[in-house]
GUTOR-912740 format. One line per 5 residues: number of its first residue (from 0); for each residue x, y, z of N, C-alpha, C. Coordinates in nm, 4 decimals, padded with zeros to 6 digits. Example, Ala and Ser with C-alpha at 12.3 -4.5 7.8 and 13.67 -1.06 7.14 Angstrom:
0 = 01.3190:-00.5690:00.7800:01.2300:-00.4500:00.7800:01.3200:-00.3300:00.7800 ~ 01.2850:-00.2250:00.7080:01.3670:-00.1060:00.7140:01.2900:00.0030:00.7870
This chain:
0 = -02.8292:-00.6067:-00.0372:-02.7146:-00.5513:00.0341:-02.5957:-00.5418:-00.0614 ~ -02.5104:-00.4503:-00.0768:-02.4022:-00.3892:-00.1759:-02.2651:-00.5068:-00.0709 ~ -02.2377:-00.5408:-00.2133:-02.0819:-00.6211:-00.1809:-01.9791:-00.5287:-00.1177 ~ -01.9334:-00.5911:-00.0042:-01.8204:-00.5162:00.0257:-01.6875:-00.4921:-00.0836 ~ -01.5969:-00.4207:-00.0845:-01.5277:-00.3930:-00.1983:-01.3728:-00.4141:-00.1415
5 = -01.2856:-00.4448:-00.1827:-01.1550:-00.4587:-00.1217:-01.0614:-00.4096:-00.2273 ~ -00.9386:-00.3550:-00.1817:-00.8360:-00.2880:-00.2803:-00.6785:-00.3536:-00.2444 ~ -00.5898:-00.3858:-00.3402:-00.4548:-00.3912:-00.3083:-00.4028:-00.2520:-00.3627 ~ -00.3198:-00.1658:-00.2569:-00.2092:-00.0813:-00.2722:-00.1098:-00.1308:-00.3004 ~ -00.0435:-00.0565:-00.4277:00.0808:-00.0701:-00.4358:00.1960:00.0534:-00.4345
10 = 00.2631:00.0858:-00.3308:00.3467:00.1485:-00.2904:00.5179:00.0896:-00.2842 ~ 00.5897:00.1696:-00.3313:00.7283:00.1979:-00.3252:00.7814:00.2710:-00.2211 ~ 00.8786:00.2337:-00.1533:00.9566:00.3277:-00.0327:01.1241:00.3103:-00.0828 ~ 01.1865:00.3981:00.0024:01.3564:00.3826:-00.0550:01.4242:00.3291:00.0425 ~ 01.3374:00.2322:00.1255:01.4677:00.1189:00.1783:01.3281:00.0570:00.3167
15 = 01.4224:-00.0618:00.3692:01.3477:-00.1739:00.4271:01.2655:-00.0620:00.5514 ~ 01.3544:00.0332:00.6273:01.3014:00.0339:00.7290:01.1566:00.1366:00.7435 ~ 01.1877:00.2046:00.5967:01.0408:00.3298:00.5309:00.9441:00.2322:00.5175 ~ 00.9609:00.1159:00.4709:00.8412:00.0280:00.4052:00.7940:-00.0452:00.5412 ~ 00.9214:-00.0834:00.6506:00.8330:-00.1403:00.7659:00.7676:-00.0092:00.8387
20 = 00.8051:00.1072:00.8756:00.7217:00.1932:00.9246:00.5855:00.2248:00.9002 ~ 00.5948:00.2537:00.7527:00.4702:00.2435:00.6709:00.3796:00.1282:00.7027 ~ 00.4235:00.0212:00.6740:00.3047:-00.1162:00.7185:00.2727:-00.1069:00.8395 ~ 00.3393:-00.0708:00.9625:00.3112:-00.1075:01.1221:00.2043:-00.0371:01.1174 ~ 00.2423:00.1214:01.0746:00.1875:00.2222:01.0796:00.0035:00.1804:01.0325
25 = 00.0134:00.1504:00.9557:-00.1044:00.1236:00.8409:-00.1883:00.0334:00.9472 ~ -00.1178:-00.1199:00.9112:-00.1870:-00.1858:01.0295:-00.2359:-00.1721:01.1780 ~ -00.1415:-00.0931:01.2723:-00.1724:-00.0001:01.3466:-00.2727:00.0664:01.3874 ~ -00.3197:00.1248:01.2330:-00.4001:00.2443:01.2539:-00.5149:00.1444:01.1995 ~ -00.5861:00.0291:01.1896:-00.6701:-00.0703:01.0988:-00.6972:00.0247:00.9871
30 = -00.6328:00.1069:00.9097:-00.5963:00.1486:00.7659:-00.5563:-00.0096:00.6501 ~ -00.5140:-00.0987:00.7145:-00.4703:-00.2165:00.6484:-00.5114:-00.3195:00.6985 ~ -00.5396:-00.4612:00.6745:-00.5310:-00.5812:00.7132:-00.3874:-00.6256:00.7292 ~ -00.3422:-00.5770:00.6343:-00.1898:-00.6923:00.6031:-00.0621:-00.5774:00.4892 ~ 00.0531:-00.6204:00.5060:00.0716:-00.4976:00.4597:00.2373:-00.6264:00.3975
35 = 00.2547:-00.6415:00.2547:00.4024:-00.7037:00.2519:00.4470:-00.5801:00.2059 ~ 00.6151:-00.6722:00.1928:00.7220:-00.5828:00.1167:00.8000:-00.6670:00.0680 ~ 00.9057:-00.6311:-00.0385:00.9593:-00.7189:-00.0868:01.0732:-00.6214:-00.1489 ~ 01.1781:-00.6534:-00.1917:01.2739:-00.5747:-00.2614:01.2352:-00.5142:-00.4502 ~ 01.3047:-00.4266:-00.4455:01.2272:-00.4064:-00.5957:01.3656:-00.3292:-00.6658
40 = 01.3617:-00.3834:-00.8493:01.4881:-00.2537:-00.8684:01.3911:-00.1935:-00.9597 ~ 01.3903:-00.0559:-00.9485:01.3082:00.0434:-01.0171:01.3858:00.1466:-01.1527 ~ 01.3463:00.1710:-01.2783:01.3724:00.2821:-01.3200:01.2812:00.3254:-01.3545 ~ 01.3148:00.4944:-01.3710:01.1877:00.5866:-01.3896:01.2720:00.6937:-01.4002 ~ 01.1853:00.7561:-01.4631:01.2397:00.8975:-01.5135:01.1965:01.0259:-01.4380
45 = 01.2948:01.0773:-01.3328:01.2807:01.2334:-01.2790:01.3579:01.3097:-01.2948 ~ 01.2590:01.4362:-01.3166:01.3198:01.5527:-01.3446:01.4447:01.5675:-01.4931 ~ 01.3595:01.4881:-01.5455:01.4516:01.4750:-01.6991:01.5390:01.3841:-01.7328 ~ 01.5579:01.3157:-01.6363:01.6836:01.1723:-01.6324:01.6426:01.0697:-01.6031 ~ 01.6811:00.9267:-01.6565:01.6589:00.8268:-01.6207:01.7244:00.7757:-01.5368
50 = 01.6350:00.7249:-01.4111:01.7631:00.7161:-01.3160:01.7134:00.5274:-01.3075 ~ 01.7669:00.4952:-01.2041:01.7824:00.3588:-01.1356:01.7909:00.3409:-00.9860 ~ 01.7237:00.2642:-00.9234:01.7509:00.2379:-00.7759:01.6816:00.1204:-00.6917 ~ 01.7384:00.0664:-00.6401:01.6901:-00.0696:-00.5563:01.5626:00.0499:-00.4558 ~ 01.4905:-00.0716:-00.4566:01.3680:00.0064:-00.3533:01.2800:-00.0804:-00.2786
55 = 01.1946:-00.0411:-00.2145:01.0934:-00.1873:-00.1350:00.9920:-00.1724:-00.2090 ~ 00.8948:-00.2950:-00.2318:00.7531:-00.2429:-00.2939:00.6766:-00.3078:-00.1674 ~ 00.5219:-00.1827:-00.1849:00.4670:-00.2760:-00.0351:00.3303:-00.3303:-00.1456 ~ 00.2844:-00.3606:-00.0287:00.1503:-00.4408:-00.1009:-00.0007:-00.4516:-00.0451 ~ -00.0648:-00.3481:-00.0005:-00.1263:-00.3041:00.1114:-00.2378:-00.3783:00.0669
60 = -00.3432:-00.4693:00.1894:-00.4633:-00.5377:00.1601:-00.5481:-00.4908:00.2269 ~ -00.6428:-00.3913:00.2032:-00.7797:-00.3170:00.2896:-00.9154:-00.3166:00.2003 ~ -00.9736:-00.2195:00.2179:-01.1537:-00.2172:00.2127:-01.0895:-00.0563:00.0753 ~ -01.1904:-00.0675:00.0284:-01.2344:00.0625:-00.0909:-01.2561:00.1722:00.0005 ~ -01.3266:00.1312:00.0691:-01.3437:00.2423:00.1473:-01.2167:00.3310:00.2267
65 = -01.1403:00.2870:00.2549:-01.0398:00.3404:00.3437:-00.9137:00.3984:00.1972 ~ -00.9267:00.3471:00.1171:-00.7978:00.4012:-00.0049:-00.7518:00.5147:00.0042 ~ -00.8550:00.6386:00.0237:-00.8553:00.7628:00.0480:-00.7466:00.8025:00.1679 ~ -00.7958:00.7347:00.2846:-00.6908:00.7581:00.4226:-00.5532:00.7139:00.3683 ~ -00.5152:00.6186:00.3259:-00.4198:00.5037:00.2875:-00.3298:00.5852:00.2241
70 = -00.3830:00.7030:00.1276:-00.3208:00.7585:00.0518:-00.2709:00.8420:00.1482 ~ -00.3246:00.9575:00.2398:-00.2941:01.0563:00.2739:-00.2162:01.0104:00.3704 ~ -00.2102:00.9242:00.4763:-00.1209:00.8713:00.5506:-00.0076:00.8366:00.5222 ~ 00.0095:00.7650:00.3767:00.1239:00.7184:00.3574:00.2295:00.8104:00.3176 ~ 00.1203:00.9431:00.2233:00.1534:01.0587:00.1733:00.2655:01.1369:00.3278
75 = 00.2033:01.1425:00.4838:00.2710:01.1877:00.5801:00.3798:01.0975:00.6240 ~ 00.3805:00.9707:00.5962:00.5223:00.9321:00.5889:00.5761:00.9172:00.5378 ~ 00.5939:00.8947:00.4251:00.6819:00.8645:00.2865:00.7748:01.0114:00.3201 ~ 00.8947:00.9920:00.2605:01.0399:01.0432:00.2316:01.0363:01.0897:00.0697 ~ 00.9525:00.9994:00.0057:00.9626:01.1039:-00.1494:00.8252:01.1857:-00.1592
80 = 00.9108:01.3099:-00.2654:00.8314:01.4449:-00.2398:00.7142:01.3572:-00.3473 ~ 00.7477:01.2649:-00.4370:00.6137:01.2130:-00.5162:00.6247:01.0943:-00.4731 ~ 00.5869:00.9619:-00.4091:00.5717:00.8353:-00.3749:00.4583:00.7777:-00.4489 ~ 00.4812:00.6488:-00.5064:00.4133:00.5976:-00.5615:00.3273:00.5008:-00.4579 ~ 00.1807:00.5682:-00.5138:00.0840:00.4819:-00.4176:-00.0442:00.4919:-00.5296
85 = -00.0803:00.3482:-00.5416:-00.1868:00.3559:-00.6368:-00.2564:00.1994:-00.5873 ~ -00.3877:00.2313:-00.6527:-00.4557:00.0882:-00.6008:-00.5656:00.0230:-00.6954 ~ -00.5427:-00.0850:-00.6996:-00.6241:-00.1838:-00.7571:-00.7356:-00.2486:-00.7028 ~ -00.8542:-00.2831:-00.7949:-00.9272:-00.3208:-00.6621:-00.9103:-00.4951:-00.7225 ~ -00.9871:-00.5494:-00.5924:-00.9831:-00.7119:-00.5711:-01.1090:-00.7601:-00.6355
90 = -01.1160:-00.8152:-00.7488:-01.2811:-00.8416:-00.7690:-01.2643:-00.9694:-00.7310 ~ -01.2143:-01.0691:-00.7086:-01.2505:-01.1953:-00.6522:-01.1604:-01.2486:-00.5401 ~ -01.1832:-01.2999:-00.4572:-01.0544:-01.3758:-00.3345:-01.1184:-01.4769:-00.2840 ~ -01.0851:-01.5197:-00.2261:-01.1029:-01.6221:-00.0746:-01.1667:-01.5818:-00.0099 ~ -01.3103:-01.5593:-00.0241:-01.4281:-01.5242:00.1026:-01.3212:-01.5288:00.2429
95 = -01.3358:-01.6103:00.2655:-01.3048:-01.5865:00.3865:-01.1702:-01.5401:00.4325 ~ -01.0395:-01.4970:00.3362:-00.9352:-01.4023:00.3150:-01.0324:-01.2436:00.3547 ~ -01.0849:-01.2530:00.2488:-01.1424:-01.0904:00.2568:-01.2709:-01.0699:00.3538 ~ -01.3201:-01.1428:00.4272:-01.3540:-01.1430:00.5299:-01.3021:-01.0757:00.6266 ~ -01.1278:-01.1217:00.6625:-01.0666:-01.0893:00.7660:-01.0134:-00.9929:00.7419
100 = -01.0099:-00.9366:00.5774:-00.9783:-00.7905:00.4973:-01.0640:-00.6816:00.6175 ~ -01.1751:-00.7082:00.6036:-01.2961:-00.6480:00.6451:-01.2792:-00.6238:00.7944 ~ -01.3025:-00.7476:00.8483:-01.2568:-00.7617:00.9965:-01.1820:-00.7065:01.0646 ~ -01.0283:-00.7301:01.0210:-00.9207:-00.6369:01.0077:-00.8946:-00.4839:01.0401 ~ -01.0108:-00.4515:00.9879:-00.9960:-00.2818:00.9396:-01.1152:-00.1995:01.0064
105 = -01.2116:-00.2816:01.0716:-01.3220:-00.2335:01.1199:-01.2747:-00.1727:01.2621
C-alpha cells in the first residue's frame, strides 16, 4: 500500500482579515486540516522596484493530493493579481499529527 503524502502551503495575504478568510475558507471546504498565520515583513521586487510591506504568512497543513485545489481556491480569493502560494511536502511527522492531516480532509 503507497504512503499517504502530506504537504505544508506557504502563502502570503496583505493583512489579518485575507489570511483569516482564506484559512476558514480552506478548512471549511476540508481543502486543509489546519491553517496558521502569523505576521510577516516582506520585500520583493514588482514591476521593477523594490518595494516593502508588513503581510500575513499562512501555513496550510493537507494531503498531496488536494495541493492542486489549494492552489486554485486560494488563487479565487486572494486580492493579489500574483499571490504567493507554494508547497512543500512533509516527509516525516507525528503519525498520528498526520493522521488527523488525513482525517481532516477526507
Amino acid at each position: 500500500m503507497a504512503e499517504m503524502q502530506y504537504r505544508s502551503i506557504y502563502i502570503t495575504a496583505k493583512d489579518e482579515s485575507e489570511a483569516r478568510e482564506i484559512g476558514v475558507k480552506l478548512v471549511a471546504e476540508k481543502l486543509a486540516a489546519c491553517v496558521n498565520f502569523f505576521p510577516v515583513h516582506s520585500i520583493y521586487r514588482w514591476r521593477g522596484k523594490i518595494e516593502e510591506a508588513g503581510e500575513i504568512a499562512l501555513i496550510v497543513k493537507t494531503r498531496a493530493g488536494l495541493v492542486d485545489r489549494v492552489i486554485k481556491r486560494v488563487k479565487e480569493l486572494h486580492s493579489y493579481k500574483v499571490p504567493c502560494i507554494v508547497s512543500w511536502a512533509i516527509d516525516k511527522g507525528n503519525t498520528d499529527y498526520l493522521g488527523w492531516i488525513k482525517e481532516s480532509t477526507e
